[in-house]
C-alpha positions in Angstrom: -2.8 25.8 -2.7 0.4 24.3 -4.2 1.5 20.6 -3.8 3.5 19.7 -0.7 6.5 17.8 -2.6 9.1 20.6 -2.5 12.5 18.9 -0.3 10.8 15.0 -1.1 13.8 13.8 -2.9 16.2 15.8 -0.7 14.4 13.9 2.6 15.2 10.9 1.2 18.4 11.6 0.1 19.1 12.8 3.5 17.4 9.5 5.1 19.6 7.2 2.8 22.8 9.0 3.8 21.8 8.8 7.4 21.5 5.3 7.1 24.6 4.4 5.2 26.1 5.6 8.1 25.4 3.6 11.0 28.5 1.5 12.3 27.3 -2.2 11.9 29.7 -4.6 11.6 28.7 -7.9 9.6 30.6 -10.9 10.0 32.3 -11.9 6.6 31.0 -15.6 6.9 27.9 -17.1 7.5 27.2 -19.1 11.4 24.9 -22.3 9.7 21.6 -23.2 11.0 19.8 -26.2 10.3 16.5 -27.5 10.5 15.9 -28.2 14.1 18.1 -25.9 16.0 17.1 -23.0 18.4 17.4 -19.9 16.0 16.2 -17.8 18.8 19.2 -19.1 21.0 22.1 -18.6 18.6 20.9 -15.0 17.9 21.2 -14.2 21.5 24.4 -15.9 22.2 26.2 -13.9 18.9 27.2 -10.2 18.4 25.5 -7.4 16.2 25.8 -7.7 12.3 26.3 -11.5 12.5 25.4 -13.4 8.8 23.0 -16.4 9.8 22.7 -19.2 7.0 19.0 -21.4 7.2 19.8 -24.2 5.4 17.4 -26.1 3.7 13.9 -27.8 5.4 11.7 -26.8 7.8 12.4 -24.6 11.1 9.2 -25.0 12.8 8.0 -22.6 15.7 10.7 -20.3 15.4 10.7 -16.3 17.0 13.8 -14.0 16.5 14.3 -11.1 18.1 17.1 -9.6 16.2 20.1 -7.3 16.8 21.4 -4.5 14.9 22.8 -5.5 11.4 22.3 -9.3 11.4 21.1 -11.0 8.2 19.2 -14.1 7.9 19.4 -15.7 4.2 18.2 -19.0 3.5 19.0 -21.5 0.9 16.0 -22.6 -1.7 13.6 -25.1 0.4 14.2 -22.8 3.8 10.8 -22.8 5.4 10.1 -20.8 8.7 6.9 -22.3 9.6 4.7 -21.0 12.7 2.2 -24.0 12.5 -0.6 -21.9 13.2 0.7 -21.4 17.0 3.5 -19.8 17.0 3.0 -15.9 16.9 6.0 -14.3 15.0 8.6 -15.3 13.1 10.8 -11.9 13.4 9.7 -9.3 15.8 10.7 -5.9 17.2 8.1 -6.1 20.1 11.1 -4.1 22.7 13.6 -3.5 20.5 14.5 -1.2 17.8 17.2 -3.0 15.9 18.3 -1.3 12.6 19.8 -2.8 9.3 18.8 -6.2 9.5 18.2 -8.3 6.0 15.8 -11.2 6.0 16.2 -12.9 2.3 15.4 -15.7 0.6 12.8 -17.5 3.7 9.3 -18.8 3.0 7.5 -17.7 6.2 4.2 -19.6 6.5 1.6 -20.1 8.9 2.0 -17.9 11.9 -0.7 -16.5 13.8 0.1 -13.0 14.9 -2.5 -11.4 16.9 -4.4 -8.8 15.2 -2.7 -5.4 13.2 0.4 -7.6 13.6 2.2 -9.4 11.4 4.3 -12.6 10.7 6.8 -10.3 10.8 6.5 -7.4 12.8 9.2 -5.0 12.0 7.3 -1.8 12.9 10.0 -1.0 15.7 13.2 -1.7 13.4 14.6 1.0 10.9 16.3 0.2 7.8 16.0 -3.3 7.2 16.0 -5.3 3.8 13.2 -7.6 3.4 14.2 -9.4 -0.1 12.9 -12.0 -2.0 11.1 -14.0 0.3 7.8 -15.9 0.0 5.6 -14.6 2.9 2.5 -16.6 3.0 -1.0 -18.3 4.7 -0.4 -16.2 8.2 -3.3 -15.0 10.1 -3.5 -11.7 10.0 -1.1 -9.7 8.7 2.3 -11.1 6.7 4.6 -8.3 6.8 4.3 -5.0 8.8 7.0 -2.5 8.0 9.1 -0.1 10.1 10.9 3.2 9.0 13.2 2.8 6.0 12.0 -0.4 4.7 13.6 -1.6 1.5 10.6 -4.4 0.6 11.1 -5.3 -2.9 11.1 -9.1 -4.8 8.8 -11.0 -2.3 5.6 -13.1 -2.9 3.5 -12.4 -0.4 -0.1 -13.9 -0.6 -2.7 -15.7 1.4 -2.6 -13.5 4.2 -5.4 -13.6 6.6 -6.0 -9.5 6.5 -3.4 -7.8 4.8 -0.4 -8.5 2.9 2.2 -5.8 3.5 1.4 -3.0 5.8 3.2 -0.1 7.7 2.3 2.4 10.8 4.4 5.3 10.6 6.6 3.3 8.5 8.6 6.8 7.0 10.5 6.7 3.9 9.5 2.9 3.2 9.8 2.0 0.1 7.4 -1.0 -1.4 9.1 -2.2 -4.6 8.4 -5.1 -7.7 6.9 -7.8 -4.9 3.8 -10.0 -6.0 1.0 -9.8 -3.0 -2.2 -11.6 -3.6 -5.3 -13.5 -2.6 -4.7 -12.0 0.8 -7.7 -10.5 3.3 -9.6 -14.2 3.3 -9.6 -14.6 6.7 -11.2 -10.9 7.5 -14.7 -12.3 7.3 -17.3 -9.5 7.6 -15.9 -6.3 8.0 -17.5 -2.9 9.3 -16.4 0.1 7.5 -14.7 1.8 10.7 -13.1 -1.0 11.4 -12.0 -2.5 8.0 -8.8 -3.5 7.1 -8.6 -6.4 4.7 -6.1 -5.3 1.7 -3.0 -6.1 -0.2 -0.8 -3.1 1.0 -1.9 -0.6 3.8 -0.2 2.1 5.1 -1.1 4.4 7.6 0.5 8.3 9.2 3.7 7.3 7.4 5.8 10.6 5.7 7.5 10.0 2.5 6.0 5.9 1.4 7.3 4.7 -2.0 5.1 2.1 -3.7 6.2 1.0 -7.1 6.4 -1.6 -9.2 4.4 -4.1 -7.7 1.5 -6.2 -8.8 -1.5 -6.1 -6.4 -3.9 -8.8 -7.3 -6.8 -11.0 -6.3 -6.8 -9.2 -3.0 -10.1 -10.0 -0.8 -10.5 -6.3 0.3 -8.8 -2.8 -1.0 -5.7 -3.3 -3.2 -3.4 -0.5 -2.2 -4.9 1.8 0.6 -3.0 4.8 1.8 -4.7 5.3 4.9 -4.3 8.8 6.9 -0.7 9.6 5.4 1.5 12.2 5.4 3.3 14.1 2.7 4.2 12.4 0.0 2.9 9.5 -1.0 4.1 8.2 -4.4 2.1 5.4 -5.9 3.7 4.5 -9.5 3.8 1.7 -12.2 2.3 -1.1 -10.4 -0.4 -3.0 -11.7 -3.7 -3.2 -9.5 -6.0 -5.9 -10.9 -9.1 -7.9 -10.0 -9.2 -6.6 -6.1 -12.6 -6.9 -4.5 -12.9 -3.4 -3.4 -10.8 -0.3 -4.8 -7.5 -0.5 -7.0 -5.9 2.3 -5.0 -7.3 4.2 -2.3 -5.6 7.5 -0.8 -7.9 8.1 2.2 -8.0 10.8 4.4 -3.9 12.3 3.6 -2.3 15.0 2.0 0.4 15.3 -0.8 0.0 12.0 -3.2 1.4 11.1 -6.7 -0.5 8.2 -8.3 0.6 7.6 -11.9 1.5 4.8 -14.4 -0.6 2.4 -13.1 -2.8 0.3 -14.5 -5.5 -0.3 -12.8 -8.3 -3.0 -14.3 -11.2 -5.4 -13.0 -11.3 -4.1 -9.4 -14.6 -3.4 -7.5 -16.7 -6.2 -8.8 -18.8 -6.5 -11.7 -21.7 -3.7 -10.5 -21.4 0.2 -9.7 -20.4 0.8 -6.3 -22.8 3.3 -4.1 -21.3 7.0 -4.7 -18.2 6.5 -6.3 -16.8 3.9 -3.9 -14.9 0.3 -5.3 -13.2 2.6 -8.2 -10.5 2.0 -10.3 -8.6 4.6 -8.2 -10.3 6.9 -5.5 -9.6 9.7 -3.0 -11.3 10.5 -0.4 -10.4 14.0 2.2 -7.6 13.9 1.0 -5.4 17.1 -0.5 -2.8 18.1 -3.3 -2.9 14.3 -5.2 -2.1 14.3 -8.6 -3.6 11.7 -10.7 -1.6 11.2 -14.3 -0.8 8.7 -16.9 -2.9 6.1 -15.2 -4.5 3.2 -17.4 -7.9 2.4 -15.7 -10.2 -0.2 -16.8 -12.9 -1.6 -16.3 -13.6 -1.2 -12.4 -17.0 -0.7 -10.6 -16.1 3.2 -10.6 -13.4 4.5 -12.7 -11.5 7.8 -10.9 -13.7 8.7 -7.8 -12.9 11.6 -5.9 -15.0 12.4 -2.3 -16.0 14.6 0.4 -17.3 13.1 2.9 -18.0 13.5 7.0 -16.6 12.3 10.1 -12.9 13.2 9.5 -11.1 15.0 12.1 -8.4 17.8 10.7 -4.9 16.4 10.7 -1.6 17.7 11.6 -1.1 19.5 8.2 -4.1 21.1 7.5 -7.6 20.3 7.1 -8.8 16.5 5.8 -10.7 17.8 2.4 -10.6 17.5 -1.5 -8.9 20.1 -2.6 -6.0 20.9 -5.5 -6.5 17.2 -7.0 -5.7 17.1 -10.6 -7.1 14.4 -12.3 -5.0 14.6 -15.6 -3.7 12.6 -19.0 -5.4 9.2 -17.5 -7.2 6.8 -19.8 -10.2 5.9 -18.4 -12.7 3.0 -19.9 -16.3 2.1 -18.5 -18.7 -0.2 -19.4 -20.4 0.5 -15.8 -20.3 3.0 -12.6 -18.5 6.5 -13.4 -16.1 9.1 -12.8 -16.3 12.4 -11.0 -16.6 14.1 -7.8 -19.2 13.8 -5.2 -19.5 15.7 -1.4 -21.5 14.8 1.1 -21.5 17.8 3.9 -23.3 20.6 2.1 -20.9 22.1 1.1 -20.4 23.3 -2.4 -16.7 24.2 -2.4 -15.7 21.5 -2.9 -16.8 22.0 -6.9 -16.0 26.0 -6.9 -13.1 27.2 -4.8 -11.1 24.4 -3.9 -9.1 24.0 -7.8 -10.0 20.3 -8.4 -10.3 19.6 -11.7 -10.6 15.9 -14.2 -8.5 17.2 -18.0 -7.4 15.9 -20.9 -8.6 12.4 -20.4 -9.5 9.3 -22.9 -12.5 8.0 -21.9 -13.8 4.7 -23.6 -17.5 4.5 -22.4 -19.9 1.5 -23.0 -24.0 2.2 -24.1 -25.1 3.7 -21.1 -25.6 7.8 -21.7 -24.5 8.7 -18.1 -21.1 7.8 -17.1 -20.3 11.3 -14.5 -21.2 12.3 -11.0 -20.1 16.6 -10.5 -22.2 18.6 -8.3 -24.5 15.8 -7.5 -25.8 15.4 -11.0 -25.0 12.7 -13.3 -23.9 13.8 -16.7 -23.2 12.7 -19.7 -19.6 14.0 -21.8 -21.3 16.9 -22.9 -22.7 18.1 -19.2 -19.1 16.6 -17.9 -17.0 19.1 -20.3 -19.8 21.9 -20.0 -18.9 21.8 -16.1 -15.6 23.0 -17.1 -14.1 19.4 -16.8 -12.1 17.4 -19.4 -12.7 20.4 -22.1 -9.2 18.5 -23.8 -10.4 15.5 -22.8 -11.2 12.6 -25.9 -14.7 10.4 -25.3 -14.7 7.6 -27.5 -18.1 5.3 -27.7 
């Protein structure tokens, strides 16, 4: 099997020069709206592509539905706040407007119902969401639509999830802060869990870079179910309470330059769950150049049951390179594990760990391959990591 990233770049070229060709006019100067005025009302009363200025102080109970091309900046101090009543700050609930730009707001205390978010973009297409602080809603803060630009925002607190998409194509995630977010999940089941930094689900083509994912209450980034490709690069994934980065259940995947450290809690997760970074059904992922440290698990890789086949192909591990990462462990391990019988996954399907750095603690066994835990020796003697360093 060969990876499924032939035509990526070209997509989203194509994607980018679809959208810089949409005829929205913008208005040239700002219409100003204060603290206290009906933002809802003067967005329905102006044209497409209109420029909205919040000045300063706090618009309290505030929903927009917006129109194609309008922007909303605000000044420093601009506070949209939902005071724990109000659903929505933006949403796209019967619309589909595209190239809208939200910058510069702090969008606090809204209470979305649940899978939405404070602002629920999911039906919009090529907006700019820009350096805004997006904070202490219920469930989720941000939930993205199709060409997404999300980039410079703080976005913490978050009852469930911090940033999240559904079939949010060519989206791409970029140098925002999310953290402490997923407090308000409670007890999850694992069927029904969600509580993360960033979650993305059957979205084509996702971009996530650059970002640091911290102090999340639940999974730190969790590609959920996605299509080809997902690129996960150069953020830094620290201190989450379950995995650094988990692609689950998906196909093509790049995950590489990250560093990934302190995720998992302090004690081994059962199998290899709560790594560093783990996969599990999940097909053509190359893992490269990743710095992982210190997790519950370090790179976990999984077969498991109770996965339907998906629209490319079947839901399984195989052609994942594990490659050039350095790995350190004081506790847990690395490797691949299968739980359906089926020993495949280990002979025929060309997944392979190589030409790692490990740093491993006292304890003799820190890998799981063919449901035997092994130390270096039995790791590299099961044709894994024969150019791979092991440092004690």
């Amino acid at each position: 099997m060969t990876f499924i990233t032939h035509g990526f770049t070209e997509r989203l070229l194509g994607i980018a020069l679809l959208a810089a060709t949409i005829p929205v006019l913008r208005s040239e100067s700002p219409l100003v709206i204060r603290a206290g005025e009906d933002i809802s009302a003067r967005v329905n009363r102006a044209p497409a592509g209109t420029y909205f200025l919040l000045k300063a102080g706090h618009h309290t109970r505030q929903t927009v539905t917006p129109k194609d091309g309008m922007s909303f900046v605000g000044e420093d101090g601009t506070i949209l706040d939902g005071e724990g009543v109000t659903s929505y700050a933006f949403e796209t609930l019967h619309t589909d407007p595209r190239g809208v730009t939200i910058k510069g707001l702090t969008i606090e205390r809204y209470a979305p119902p649940p899978q939405h978010g404070a602002i629920q973009g999911d039906n919009g297409r090529d907006w700019v969401i820009d350096g805004n602080i997006i904070r202490d809603n219920s469930h989720i803060g941000l939930r993205t639509g199709a060409g997404f630009v999300v980039r410079r925002n703080r976005v913490y607190g978050n009852g469930v999830i911090g940033i999240s998409g559904h079939r949010a194509d060519a989206a791409r995630i970029e140098e925002n802060e999310v953290f402490e977010n997923g407090g308000g999940a409670g007890t999850e089941t694992p069927a029904t869990a969600e509580a993360s930094g960033l979650k993305f689900l059957r979205t084509h083509d996702l971009i996530v870079r650059g970002n640091q994912v911290v102090r999340n209450l639940g999974i730190g980034i969790w590609s959920d179910t996605n299509y080809p490709t997902v690129v996960i690069e150069h953020n830094t994934v620290s201190e989450n309470r379950g995995a650094g980065i988990w692609h689950e259940a998906g196909y093509a995947a790049v995950i590489r330059y990250n560093t990934v450290e302190r995720n998992g809690g302090l004690t081994p997760g059962n199998w290899l769950t709560r790594a560093g970074i783990q996969v599990t059904n999940a097909s053509n992922v190359q893992i490269s150049t990743n710095k992982v440290t210190n997790n519950a698990n370090g790179i976990g890789v999984m077969q498991t049951g109770g996965y339907p086949d998906g629209p490319y192909g079947p839901l399984r591990v195989e052609n994942v390179q594990v490659t050039d990462n350095s790995v350190t462990m004081t506790i847990g391990r690395t490797g691949l594990a299968q739980n359906i019988g089926d020993r495949r996954v280990f002979t025929e399907w060309h997944n392979r760990f190589d030409n790692t750095t490990y740093h491993l603690g006292p304890n003799r066994f820190y890998f799981l391959w063919d449901e035997r835990l092994l130390d270096e020796r039995g790791w590299q003697a099961a044709g894994n990591d024969r150019s791979g360093r092991f440092i004690r």
